[in-house]
Backbone and ligand atoms as CSV (ligand in chain L), in Angstrom:
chain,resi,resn,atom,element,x,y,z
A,1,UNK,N,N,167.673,110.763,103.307
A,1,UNK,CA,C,166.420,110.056,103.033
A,1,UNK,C,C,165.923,110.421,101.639
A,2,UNK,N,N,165.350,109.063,101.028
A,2,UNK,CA,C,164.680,109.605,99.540
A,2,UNK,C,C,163.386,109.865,99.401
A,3,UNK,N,N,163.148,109.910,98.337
A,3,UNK,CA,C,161.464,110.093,97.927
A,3,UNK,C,C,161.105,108.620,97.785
A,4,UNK,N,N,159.568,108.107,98.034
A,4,UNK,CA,C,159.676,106.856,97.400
A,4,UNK,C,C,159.649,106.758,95.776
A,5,UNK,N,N,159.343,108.017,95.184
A,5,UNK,CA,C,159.066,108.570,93.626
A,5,UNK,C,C,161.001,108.311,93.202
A,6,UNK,N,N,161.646,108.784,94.294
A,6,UNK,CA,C,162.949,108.929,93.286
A,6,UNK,C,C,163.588,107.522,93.340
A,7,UNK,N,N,162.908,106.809,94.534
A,7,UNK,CA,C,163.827,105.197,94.542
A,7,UNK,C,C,163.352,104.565,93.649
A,8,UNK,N,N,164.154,103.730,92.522
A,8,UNK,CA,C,163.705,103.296,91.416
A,8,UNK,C,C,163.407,101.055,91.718
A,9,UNK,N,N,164.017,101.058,92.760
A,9,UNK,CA,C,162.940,99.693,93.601
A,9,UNK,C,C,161.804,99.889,93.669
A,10,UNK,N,N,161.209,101.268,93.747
A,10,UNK,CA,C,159.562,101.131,94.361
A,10,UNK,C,C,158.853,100.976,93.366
A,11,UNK,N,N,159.575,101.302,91.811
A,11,UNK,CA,C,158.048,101.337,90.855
A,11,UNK,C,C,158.334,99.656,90.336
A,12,UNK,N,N,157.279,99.533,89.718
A,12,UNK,CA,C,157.084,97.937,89.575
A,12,UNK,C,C,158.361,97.550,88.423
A,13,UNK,N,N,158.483,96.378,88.037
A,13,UNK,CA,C,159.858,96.253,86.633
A,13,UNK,C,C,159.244,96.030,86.001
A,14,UNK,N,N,159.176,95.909,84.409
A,14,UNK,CA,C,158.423,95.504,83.159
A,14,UNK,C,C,158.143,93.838,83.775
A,15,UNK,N,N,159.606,93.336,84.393
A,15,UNK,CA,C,159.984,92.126,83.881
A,15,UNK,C,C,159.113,91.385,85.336
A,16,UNK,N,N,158.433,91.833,86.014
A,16,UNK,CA,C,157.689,91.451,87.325
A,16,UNK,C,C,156.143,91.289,86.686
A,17,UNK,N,N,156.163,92.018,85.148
A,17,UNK,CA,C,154.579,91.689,85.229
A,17,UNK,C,C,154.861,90.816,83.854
A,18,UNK,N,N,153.195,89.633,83.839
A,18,UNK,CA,C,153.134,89.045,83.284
A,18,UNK,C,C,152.903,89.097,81.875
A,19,UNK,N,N,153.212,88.438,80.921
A,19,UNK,CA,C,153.037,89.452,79.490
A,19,UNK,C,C,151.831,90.053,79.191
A,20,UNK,N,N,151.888,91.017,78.626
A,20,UNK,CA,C,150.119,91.611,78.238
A,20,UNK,C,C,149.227,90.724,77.765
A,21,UNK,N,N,149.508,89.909,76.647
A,21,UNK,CA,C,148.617,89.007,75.769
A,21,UNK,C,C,148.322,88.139,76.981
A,22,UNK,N,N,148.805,87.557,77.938
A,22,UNK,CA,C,148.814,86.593,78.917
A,22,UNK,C,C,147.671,86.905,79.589
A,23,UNK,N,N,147.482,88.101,79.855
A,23,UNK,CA,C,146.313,88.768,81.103
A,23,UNK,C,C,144.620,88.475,80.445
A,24,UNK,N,N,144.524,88.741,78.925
A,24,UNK,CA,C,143.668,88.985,78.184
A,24,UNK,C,C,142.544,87.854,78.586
A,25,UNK,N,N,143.164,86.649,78.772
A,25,UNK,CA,C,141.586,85.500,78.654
A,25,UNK,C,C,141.121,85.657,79.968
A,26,UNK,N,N,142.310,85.941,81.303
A,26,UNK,CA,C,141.861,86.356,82.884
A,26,UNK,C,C,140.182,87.145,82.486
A,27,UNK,N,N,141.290,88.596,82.164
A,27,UNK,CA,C,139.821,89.477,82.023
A,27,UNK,C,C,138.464,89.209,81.703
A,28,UNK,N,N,139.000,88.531,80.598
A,28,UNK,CA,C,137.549,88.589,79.948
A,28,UNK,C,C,136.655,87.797,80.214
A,29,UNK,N,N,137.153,86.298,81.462
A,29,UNK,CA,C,136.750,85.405,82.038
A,29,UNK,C,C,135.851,86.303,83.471
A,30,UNK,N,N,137.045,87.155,84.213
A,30,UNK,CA,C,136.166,87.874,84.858
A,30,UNK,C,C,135.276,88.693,84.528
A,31,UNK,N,N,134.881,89.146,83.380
A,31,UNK,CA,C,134.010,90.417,83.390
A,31,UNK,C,C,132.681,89.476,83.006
A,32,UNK,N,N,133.055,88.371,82.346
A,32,UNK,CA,C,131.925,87.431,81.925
A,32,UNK,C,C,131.294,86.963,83.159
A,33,UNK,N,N,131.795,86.295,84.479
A,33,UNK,CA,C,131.333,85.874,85.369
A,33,UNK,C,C,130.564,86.863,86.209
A,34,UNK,N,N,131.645,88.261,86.325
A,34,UNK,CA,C,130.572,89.455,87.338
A,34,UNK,C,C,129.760,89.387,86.703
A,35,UNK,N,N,129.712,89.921,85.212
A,35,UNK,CA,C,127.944,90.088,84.438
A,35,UNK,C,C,127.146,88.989,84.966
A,36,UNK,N,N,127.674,87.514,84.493
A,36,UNK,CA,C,126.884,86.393,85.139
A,36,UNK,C,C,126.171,86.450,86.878
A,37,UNK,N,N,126.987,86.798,87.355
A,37,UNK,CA,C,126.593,86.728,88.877
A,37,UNK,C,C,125.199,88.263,88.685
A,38,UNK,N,N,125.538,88.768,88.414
A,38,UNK,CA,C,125.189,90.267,88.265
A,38,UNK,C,C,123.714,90.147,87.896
A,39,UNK,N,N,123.262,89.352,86.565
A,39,UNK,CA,C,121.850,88.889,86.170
A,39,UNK,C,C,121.219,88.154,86.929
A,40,UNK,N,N,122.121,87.330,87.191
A,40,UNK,CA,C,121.692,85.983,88.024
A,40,UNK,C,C,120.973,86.192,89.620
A,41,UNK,N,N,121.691,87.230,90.127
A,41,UNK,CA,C,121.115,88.057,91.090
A,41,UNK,C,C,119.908,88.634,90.957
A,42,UNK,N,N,119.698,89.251,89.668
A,42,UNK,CA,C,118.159,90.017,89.235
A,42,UNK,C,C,117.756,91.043,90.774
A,43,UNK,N,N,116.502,90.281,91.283
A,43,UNK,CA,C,116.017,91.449,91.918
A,43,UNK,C,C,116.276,91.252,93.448
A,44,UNK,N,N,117.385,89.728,93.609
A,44,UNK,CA,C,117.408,89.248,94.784
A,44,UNK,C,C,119.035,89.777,95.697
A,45,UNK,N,N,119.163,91.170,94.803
A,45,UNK,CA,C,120.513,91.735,95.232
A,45,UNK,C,C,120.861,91.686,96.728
A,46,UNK,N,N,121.684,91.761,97.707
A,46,UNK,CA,C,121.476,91.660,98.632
A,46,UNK,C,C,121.062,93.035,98.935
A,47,UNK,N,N,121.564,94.385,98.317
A,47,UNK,CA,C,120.917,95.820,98.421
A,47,UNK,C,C,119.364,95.428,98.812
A,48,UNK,N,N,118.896,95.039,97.563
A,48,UNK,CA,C,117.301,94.865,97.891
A,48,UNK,C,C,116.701,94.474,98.835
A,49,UNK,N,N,117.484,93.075,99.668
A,49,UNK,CA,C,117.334,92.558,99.979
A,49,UNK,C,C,117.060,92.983,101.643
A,50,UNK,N,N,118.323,94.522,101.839
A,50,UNK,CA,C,117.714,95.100,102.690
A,50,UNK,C,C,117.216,95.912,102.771
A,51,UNK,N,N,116.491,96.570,101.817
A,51,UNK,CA,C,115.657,97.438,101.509
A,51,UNK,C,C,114.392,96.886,102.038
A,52,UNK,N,N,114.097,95.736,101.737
A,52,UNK,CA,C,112.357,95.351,102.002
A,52,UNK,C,C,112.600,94.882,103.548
A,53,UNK,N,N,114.216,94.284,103.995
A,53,UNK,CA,C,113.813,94.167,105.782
A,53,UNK,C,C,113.371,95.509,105.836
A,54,UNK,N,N,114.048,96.416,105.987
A,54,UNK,CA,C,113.797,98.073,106.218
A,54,UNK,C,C,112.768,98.379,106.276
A,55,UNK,N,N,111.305,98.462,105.095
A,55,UNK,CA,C,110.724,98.973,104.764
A,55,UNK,C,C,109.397,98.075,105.512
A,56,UNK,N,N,109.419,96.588,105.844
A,56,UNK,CA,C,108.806,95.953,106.785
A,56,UNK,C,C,109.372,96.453,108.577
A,57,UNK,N,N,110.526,96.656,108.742
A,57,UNK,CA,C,110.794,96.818,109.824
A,57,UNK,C,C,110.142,98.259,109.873
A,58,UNK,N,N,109.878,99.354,109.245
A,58,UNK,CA,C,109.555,100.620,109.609
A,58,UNK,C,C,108.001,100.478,109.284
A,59,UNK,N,N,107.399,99.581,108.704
A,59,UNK,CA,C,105.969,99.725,108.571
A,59,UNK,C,C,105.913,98.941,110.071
A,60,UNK,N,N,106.521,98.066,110.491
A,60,UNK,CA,C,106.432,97.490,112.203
A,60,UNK,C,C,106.645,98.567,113.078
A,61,UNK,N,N,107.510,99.665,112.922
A,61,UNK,CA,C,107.583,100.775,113.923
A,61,UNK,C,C,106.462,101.924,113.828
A,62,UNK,N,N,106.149,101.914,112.366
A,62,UNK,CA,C,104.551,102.675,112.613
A,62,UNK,C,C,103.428,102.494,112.767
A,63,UNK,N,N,103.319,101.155,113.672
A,63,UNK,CA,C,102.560,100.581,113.985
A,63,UNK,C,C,102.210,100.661,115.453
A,64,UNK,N,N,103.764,100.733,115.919
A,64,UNK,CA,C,103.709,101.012,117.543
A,64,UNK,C,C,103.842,102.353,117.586
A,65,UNK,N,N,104.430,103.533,116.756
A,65,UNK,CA,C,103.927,104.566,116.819
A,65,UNK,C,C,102.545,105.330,116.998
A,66,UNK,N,N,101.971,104.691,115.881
A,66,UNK,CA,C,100.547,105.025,115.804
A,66,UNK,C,C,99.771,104.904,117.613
A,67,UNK,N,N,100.322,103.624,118.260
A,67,UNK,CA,C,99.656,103.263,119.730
A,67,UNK,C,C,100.013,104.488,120.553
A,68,UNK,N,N,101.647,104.820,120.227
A,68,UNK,CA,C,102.593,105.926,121.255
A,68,UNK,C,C,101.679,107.317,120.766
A,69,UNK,N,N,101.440,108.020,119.559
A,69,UNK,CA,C,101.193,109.512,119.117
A,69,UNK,C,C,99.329,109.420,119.784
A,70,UNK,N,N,99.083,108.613,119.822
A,70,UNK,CA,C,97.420,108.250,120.096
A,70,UNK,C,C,96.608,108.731,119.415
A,71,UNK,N,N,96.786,107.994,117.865
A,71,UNK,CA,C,96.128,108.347,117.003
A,71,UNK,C,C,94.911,108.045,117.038
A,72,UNK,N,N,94.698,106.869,118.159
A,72,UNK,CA,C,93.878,105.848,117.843
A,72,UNK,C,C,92.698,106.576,118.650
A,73,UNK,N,N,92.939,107.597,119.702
A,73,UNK,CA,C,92.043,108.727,120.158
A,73,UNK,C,C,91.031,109.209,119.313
A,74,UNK,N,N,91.256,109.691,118.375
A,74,UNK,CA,C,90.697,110.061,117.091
A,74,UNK,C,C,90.211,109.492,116.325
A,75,UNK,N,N,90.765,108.431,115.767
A,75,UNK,CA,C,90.516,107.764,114.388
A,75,UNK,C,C,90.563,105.993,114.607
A,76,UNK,N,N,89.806,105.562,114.009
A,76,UNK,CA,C,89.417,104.084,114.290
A,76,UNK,C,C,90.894,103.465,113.223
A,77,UNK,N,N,92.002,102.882,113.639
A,77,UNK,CA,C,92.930,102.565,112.604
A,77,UNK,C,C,92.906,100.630,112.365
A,78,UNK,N,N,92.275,100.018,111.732
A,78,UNK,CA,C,92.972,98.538,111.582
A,78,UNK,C,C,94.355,97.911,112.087
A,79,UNK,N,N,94.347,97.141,113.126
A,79,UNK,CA,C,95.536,96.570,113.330
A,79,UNK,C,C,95.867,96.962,114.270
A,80,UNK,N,N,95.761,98.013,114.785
A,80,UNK,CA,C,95.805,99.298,115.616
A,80,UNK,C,C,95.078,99.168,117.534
A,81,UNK,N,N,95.367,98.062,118.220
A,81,UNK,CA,C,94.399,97.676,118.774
A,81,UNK,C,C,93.486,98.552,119.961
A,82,UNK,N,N,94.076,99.515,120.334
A,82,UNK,CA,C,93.495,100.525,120.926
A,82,UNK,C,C,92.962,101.780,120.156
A,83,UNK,N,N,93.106,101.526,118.683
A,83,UNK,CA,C,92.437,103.036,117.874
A,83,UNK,C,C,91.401,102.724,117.351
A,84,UNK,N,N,90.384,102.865,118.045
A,84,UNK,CA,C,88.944,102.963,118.268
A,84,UNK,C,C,88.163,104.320,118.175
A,85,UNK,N,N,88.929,105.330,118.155
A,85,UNK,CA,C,88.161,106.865,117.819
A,85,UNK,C,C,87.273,106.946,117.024
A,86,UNK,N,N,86.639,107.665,117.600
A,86,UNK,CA,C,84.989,107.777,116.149
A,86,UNK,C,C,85.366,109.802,115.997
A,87,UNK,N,N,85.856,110.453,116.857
A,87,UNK,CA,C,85.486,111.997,116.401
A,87,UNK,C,C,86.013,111.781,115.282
A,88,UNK,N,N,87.285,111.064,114.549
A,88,UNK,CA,C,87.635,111.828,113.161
A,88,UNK,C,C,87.317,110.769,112.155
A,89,UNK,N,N,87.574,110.840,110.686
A,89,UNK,CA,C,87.410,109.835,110.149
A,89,UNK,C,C,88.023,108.196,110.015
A,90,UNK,N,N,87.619,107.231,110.064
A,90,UNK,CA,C,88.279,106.247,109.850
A,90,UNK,C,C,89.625,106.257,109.299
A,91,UNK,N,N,90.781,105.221,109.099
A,91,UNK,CA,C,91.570,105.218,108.386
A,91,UNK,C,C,91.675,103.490,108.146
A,92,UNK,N,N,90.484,103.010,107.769
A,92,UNK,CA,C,90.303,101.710,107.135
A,92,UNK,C,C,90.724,101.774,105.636
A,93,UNK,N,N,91.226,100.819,105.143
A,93,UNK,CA,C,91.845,100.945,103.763
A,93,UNK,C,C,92.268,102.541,103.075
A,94,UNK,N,N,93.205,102.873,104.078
A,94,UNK,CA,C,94.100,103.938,103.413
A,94,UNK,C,C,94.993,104.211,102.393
A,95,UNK,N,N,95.546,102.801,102.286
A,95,UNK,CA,C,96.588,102.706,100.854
A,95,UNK,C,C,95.552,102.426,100.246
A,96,UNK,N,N,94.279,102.439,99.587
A,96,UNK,CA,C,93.686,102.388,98.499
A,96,UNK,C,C,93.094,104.037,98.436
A,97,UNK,N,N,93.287,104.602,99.400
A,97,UNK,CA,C,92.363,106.446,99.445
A,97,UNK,C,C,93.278,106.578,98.174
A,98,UNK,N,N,92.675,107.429,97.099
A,98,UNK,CA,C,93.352,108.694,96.383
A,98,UNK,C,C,94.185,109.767,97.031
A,99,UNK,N,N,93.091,110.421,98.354
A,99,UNK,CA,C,93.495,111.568,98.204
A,99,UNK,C,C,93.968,111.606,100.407
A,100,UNK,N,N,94.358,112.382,100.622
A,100,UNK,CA,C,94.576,112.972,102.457
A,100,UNK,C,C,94.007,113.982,102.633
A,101,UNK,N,N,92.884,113.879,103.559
A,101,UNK,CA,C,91.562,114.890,103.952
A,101,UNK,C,C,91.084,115.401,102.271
A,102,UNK,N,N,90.763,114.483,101.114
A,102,UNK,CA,C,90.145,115.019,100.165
A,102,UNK,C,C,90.461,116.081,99.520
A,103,UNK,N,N,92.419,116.211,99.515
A,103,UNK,CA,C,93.057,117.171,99.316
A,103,UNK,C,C,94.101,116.733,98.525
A,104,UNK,N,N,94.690,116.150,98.819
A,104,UNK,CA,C,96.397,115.903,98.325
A,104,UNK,C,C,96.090,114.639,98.239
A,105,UNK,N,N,96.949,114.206,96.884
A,105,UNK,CA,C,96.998,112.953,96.178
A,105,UNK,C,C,97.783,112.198,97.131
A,106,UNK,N,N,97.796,111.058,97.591
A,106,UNK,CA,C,97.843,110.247,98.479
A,106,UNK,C,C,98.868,109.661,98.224
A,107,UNK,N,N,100.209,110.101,98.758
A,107,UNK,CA,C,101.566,109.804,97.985
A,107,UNK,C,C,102.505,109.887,99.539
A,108,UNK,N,N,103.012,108.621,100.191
A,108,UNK,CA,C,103.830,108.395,100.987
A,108,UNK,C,C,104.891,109.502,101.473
A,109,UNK,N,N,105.391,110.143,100.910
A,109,UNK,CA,C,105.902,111.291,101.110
A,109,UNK,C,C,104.634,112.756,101.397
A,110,UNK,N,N,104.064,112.917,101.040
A,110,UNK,CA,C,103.246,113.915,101.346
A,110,UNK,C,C,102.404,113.238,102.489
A,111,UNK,N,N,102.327,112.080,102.863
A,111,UNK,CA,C,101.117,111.525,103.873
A,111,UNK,C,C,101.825,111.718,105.435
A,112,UNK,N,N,103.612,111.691,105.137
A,112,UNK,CA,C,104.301,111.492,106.385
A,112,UNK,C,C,104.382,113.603,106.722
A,113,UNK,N,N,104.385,114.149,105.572
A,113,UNK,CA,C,104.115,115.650,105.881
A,113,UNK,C,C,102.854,116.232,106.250
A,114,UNK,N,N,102.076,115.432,106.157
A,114,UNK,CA,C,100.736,115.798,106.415
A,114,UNK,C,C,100.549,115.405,108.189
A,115,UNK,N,N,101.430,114.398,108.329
A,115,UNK,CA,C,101.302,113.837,109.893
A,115,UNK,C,C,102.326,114.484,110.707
A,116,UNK,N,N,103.289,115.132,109.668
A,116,UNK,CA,C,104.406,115.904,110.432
A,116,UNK,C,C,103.740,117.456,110.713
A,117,UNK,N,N,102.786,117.866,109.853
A,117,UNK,CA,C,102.076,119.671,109.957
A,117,UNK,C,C,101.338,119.399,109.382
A,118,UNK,N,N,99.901,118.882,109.562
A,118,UNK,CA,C,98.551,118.886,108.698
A,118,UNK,C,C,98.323,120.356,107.775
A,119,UNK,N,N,98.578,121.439,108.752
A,119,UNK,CA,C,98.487,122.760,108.224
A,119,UNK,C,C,99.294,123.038,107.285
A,120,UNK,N,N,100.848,122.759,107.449
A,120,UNK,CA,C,101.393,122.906,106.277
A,120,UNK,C,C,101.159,122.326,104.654
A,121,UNK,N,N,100.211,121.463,105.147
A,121,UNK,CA,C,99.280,120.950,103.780
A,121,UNK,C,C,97.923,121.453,103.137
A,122,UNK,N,N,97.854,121.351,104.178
A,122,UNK,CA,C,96.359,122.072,104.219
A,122,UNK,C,C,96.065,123.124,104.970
A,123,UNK,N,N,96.057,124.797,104.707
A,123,UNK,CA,C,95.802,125.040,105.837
A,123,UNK,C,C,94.482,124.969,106.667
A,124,UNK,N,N,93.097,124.614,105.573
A,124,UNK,CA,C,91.831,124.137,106.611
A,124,UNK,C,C,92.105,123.017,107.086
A,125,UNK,N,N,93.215,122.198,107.402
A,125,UNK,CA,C,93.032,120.893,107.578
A,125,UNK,C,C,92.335,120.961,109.437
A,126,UNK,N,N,91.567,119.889,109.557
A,126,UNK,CA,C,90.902,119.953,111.035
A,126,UNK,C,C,91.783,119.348,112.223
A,127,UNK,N,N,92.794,118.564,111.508
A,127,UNK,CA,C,93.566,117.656,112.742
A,127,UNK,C,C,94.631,118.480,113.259
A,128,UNK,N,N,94.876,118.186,114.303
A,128,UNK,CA,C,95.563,119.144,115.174
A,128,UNK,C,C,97.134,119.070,115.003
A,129,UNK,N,N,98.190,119.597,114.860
A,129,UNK,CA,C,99.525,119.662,114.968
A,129,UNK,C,C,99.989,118.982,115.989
A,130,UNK,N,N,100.617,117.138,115.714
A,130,UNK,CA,C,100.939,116.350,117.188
A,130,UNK,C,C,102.282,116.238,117.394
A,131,UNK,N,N,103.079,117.486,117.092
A,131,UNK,CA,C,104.907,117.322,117.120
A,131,UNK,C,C,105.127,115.962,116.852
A,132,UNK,N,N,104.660,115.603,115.581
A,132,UNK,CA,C,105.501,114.264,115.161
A,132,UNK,C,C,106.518,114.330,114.561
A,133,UNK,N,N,107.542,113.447,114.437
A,133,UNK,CA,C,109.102,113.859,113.983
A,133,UNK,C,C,108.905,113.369,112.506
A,134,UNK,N,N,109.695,114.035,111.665
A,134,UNK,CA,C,110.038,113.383,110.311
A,134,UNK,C,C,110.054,112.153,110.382
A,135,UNK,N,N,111.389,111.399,111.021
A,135,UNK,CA,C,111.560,110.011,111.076
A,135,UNK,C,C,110.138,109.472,111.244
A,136,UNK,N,N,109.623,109.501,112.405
A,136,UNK,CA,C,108.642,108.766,112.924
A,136,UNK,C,C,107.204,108.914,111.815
A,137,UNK,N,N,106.966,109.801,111.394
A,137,UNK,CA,C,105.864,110.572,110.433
A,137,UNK,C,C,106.003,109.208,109.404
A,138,UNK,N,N,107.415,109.278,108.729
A,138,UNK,CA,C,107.246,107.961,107.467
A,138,UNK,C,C,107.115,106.687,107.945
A,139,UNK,N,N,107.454,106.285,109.261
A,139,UNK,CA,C,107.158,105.238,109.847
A,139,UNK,C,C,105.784,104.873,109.364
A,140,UNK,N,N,105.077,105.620,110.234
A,140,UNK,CA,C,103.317,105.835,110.239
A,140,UNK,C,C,102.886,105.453,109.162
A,141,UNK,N,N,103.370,106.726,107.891
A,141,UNK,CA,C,102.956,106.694,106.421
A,141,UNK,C,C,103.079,105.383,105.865
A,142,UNK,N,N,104.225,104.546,106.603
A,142,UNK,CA,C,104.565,102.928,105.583
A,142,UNK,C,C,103.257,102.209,106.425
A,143,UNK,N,N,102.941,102.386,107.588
A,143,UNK,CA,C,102.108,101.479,108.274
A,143,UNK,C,C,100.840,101.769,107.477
A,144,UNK,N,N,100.379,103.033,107.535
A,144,UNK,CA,C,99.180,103.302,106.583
A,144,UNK,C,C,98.785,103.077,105.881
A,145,UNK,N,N,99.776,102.948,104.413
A,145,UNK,CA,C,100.235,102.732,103.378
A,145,UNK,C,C,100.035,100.620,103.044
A,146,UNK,N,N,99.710,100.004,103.951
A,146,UNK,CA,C,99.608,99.051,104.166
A,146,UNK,C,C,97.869,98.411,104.536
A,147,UNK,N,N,96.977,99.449,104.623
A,147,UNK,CA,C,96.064,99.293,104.860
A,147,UNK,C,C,95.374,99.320,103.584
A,148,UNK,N,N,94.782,98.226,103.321
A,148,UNK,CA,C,93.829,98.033,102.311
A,148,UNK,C,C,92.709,98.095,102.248
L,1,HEC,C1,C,92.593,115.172,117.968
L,1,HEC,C2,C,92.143,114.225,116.979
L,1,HEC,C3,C,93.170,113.641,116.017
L,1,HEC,C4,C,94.325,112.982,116.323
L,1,HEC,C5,C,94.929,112.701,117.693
L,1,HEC,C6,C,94.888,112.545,115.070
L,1,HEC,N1,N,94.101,112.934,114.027
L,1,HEC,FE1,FE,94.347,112.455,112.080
L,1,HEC,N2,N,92.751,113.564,111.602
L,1,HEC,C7,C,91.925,114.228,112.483
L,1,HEC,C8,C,90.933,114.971,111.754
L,1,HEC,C9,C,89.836,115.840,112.369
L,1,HEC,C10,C,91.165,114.722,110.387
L,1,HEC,C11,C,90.439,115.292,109.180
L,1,HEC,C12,C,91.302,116.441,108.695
L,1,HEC,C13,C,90.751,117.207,107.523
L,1,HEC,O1,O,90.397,116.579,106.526
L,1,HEC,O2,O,90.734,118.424,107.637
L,1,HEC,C14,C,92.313,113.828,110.338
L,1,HEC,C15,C,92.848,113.322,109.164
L,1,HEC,C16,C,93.824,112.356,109.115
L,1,HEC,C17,C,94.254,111.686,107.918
L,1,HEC,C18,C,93.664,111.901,106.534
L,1,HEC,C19,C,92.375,111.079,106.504
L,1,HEC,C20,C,91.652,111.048,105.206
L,1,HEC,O3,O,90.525,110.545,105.181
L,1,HEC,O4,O,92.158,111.492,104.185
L,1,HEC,C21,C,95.219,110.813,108.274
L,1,HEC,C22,C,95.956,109.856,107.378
L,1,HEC,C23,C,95.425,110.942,109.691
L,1,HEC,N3,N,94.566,111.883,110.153
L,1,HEC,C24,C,96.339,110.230,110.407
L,1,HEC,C25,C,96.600,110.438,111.752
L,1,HEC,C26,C,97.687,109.834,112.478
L,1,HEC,C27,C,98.660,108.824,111.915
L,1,HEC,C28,C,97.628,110.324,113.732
L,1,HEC,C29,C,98.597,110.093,114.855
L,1,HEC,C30,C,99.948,110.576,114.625
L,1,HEC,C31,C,96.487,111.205,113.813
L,1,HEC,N4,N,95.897,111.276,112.589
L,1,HEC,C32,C,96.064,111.834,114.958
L,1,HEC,C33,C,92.026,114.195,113.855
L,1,HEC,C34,C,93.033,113.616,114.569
């Protein structure tokens, strides 16, 4: 038995490929069209495209979260149809707040840590530690984050 390296059938022949100069207008026809397709696409990539289902589908899951963690015990939330709480503060137009409990700059990533360990943000913070999961925490934060 051979190597396929030592059988000299396996590597390609000069005379199997097409002349070099021959290939040249192919290329340059393709690289012109990907670029073309490539602009032409702009911001409607299909990447993007599932990025914003995503980011609507998870502001829809922290929506029914918010009903499941019973936030709505506490805090009066928009949209929210059972969060009617008066002990804590509102969370009416939250994506316009600056700040979370008048502390931390109001930044989607710190809002889903603040719902994951209030304390670990704050340690005076007043709201109680509700074993919320990472995942579920940014859910919330996109739903929030939506309130004007
Ligand atoms: C037991 C009552 C209680 C529950 C349940 C509760 N919170 Fe809170 N929450 C508070 C209190 C009290 C504060 C004020 C904390 C502070 O500033 O020290 C607060 C603050 C907040 C803030 C910051 C508000 C602001 O004005 O900056 C957000 C956002 C928030 N809660 C979201 C939630 C979400 C989402 C849930 C459900 C996962 C939840 N809370 C459940 C009591 C509660």
């Amino acid at each position: 038995m051979s190597c396929p390296a030592d059988d000299n059938d396996y590597m390609p022949q000069a005379d199997h490929l097409p002349e070099r100069g021959s290939l040249r207008p192919v290329l340059y026809w393709a690289v012109l069209t990907s670029a073309i397709v490539a602009v032409g696409c702009g911001s409607e990539a299909p990447e993007s495209k599932a990025l914003k289902a995503g980011s609507a589908q998870s502001v829809l899951r922290g929506k029914t979260l918010i009903s499941q963690y019973q936030c709505g015990s506490c805090h009066t939330i928009p949209g929210v149809s059972d969060a009617r709480g008066l002990t804590a503060v509102s969370l009416e137009g939250f994506g316009r707040r600056s700040y979370i409990g008048g502390r931390i700059p109001n930044q989607p990533s710190a809002l889903s840590a603040w719902l994951v360990d209030p304390h670990s943000q704050a340690p005076s913070a007043t709201m109680p530690y509700l074993a919320v999961s990472p995942a579920d925490a940014m859910d919330m934060a996109n739903y929030l984050g939506t309130l004007q």
